[in-house]
N, C-alpha and C positions, 0 to 999 in steps of 0.2 A: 519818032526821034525829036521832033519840034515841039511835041510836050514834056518832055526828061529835060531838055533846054531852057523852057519856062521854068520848069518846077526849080532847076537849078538858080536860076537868072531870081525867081521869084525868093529863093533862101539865101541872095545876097543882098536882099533891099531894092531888086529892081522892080521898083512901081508898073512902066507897061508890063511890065510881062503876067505883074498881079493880076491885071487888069483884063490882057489877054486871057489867062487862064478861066480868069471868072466868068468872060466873055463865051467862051467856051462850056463851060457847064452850067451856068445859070440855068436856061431855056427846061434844059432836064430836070434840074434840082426841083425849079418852081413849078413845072406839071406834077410832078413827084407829091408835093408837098400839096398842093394845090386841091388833088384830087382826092386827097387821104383829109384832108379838112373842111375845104368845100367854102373858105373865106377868104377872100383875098385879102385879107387884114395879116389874119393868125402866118397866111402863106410866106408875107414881105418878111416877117418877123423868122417865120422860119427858115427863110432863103438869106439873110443877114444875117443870123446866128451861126447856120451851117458853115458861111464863106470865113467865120471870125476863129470861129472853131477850127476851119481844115486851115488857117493862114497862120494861127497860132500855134497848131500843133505840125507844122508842114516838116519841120525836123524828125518828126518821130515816123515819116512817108518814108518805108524803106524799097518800095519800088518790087514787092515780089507779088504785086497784085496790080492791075490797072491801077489809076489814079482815079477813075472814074467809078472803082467798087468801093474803095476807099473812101470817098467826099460821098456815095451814097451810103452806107453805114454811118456815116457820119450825118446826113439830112435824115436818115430811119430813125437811129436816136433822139435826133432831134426834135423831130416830125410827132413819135410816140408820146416823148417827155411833155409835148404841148399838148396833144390830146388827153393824157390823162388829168395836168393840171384845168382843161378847160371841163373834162366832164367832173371832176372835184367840185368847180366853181357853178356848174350847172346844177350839180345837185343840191346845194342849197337852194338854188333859184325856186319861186314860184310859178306854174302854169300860168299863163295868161288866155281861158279861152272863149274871149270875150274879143280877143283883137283878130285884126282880119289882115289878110297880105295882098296886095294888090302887087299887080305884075303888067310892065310893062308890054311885056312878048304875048303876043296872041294866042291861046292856047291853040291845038289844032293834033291832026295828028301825032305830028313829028315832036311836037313841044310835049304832048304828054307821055309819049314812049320815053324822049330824054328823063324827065321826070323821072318815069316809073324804072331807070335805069339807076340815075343819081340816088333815087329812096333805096331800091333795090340794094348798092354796091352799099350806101350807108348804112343797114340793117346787119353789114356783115363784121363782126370782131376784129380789133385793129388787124392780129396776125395776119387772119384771110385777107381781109381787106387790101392790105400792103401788098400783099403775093400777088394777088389777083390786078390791084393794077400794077404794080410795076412791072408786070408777064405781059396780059392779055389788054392792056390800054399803053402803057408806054417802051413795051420788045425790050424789055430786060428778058438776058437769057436765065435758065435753071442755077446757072453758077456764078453769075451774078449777084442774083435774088440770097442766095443760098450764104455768099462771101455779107454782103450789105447786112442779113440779120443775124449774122454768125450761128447757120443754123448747116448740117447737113445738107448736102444738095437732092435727099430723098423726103427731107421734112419740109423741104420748100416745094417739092412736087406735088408730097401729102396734101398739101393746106392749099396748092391750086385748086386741085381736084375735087376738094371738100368745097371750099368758095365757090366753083361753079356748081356741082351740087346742090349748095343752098343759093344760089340764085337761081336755078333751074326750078328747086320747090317754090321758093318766093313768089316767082313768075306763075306760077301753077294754080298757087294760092289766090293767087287776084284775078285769075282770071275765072277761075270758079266762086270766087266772091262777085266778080260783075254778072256772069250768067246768073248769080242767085237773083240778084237788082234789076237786073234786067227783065226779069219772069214776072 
């Protein structure tokens, strides 16, 4: 009830309630966004576009869906449209494999599992990708997931199932590529 209030209070120019509202879904939007790109640059951009986006078009919120499948459809859009323009902009790029990354964080167990996690999930096509974490990292349910990329709630099931599949092989693959290095 105290969000139909916002939303309300928010389509007559009330500033807090703006502000509530955003206060309110940010945290989600920017893991959302966060995890599907992996920059906290492209993230900020995509978490201010999405809130400019859902405040502009908040007229057109007819309330027969949470608000929150709503404003995430609206960061999926947004989320994809940036990835496909930044992998555009990458492929003209040149390899540089001459430069080296230094890193703060110690490697160690735990630091190379997240790694081989992060490579992992990024290896996977936006679709999967999107599914996989907005299910199985940030507890979006099936109909959620399903309302957000205007898909079926069997074609978002599909592309879990497939996602953990190929992270399953992924995992498989490296780990019989270490036993080969290892011998």
């Amino acid at each position: 009830m105290e969000e139909r209030r916002l939303i309300q209070d928010v389509k007559r120019g009330v500033a807090s309630a703006e502000r509530a509202l955003f206060e309110t879904h940010v945290d989600r939007v920017w893991r959302l966004a966060f995890r599907m790109t992996g920059d906290e640059a492209l993230t900020e951009d995509i978490v201010q576009d999405t809130f400019i986006r859902a405040f502009g078009n908040l007229a057109d919120f007819r309330g027969d869906a949470a608000f929150s499948s709503w404003l995430h459809a609206i960061a999926v859009s947004v989320t994809l449209n940036v990835l496909r323009k930044t992998r555009r902009l990458r492929d003209h790029e040149l390899p540089r494999e001459d430069m080296t990354t230094l890193s703060a964080v110690r490697a160690g167990p735990d630091h190379d599992l997240r790694r081989d996690l992060d490579r992992a999930v990024a290896s996977l096509d936006e679709n999967h990708r999107l599914v996989f974490v907005m299910h199985d990292l940030e507890g979006f349910t099936h109909e959620e997931i399903a309302d957000s990329m205007g898909t079926p709630v069997g074609t978002a099931k599909a592309r879990l199932s497939r996602a953990r599949a190929k992270l399953r092989d992924w995992f498989d693959r490296g780990e019989m590529l270490q036993l080969e290095l290892d011998s």
